[in-house]
C-alpha positions as CSV (number, residue, x, y, z in Angstrom):
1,X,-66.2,-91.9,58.8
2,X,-66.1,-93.3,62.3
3,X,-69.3,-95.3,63.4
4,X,-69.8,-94.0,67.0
5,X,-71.1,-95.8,69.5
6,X,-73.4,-94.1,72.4
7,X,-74.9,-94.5,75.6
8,X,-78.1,-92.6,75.4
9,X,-81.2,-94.7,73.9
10,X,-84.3,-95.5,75.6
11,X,-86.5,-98.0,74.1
12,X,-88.9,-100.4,74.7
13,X,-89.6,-101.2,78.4
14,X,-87.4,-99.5,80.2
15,X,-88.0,-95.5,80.9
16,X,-85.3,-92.9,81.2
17,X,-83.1,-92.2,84.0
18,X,-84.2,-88.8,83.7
19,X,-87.4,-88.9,82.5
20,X,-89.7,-90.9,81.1
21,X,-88.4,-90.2,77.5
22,X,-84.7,-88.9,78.4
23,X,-81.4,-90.9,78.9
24,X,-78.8,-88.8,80.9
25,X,-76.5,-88.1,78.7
26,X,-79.1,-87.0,76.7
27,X,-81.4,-85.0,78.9
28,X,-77.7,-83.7,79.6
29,X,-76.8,-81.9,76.4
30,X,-79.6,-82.7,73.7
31,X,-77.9,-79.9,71.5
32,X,-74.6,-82.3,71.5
33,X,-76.9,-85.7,70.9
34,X,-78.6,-83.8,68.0
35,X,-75.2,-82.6,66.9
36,X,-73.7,-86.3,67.0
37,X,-77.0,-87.9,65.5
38,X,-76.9,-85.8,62.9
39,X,-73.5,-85.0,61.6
40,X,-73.6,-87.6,58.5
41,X,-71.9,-90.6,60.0
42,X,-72.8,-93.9,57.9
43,X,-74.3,-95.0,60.9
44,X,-74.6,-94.5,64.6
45,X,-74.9,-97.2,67.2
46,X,-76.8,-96.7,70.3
47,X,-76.6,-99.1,73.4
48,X,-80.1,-98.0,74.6
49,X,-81.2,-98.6,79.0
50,X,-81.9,-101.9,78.2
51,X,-79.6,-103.2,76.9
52,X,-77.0,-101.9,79.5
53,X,-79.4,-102.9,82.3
54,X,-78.4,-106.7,81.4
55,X,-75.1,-105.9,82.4
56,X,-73.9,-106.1,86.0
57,X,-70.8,-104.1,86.7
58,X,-69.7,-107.0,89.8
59,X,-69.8,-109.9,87.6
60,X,-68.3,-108.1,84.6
61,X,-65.3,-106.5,87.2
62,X,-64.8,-110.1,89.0
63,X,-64.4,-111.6,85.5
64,X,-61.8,-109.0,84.5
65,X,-59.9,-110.0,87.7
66,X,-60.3,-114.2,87.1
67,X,-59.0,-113.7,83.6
68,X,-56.0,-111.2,84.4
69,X,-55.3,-112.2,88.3
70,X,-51.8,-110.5,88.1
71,X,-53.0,-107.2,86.0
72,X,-52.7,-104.1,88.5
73,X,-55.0,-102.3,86.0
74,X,-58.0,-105.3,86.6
75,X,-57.4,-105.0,90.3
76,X,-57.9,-100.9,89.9
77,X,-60.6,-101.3,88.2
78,X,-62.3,-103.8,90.3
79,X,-61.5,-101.5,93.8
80,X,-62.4,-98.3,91.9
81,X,-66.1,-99.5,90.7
82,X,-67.0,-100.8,94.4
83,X,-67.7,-97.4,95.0
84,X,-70.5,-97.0,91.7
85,X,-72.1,-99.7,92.6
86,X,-72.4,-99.4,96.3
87,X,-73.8,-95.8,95.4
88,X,-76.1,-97.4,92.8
89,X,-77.6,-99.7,94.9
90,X,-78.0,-97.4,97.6
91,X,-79.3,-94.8,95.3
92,X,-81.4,-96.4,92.9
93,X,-82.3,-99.5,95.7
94,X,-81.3,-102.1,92.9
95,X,-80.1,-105.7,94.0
96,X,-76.8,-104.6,90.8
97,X,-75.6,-101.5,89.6
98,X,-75.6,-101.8,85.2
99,X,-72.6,-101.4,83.8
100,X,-74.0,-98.5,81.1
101,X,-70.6,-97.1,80.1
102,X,-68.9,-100.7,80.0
103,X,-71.6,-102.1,77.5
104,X,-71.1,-99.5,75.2
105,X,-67.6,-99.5,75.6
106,X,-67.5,-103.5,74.6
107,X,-69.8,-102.5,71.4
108,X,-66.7,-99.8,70.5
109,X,-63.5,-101.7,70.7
110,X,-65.9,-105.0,69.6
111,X,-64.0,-106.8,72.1
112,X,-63.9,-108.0,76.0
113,X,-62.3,-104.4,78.3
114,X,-60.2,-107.1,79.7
């Protein structure tokens, strides 16, 4: 079977974004997490808060851009995710907005997005 890769650990350090204990997409639908951590996969990889909070959505966006200048897909991408992070920083009053869903993208395709 499938190894699935999730966004929805917390460990060490860092607390939830919903509670103390809770990732979102946990906290979200803890019947569907149990459901997925539980359905007899050979293993299940989690990209846990930490881990995604190393990321930084601008420099992982500008980079996409540098290495495909002439892709109209990086340059989407790029425009569309100004708006996350000015709404992270503005929300959350961090200096960078994590790139969650990207880091745990990268772990699935075991490659760069770009």
């Amino acid at each position: 079977r499938d190894c699935p890769r999730l966004l929805g650990a917390v460990h060490g350090e860092h607390r939830g974004n919903r509670t103390p204990a809770a990732e979102a997409n946990f906290a979200a639908d803890p019947e569907a997490a149990q459901a997925v951590l539980t359905a007899g996969f050979r293993s299940v990889i989690l990209a846990d808060l930490g881990a995604t909070h190393q990321t930084d959505m601008d420099v992982l966006r500008r980079a996409c851009v540098e290495e495909l200048p002439e892709s109209g897909v990086a340059r989407l991408v790029y425009d569309v995710t100004q708006a996350f992070i000015d709404c992270y920083v503005r929300t959350f009053k961090q200096t960078h907005a994590p790139a969650h869903d990207v880091a745990r993208d990268r772990a699935r395709s075991g490659r760069d997005l770009c």
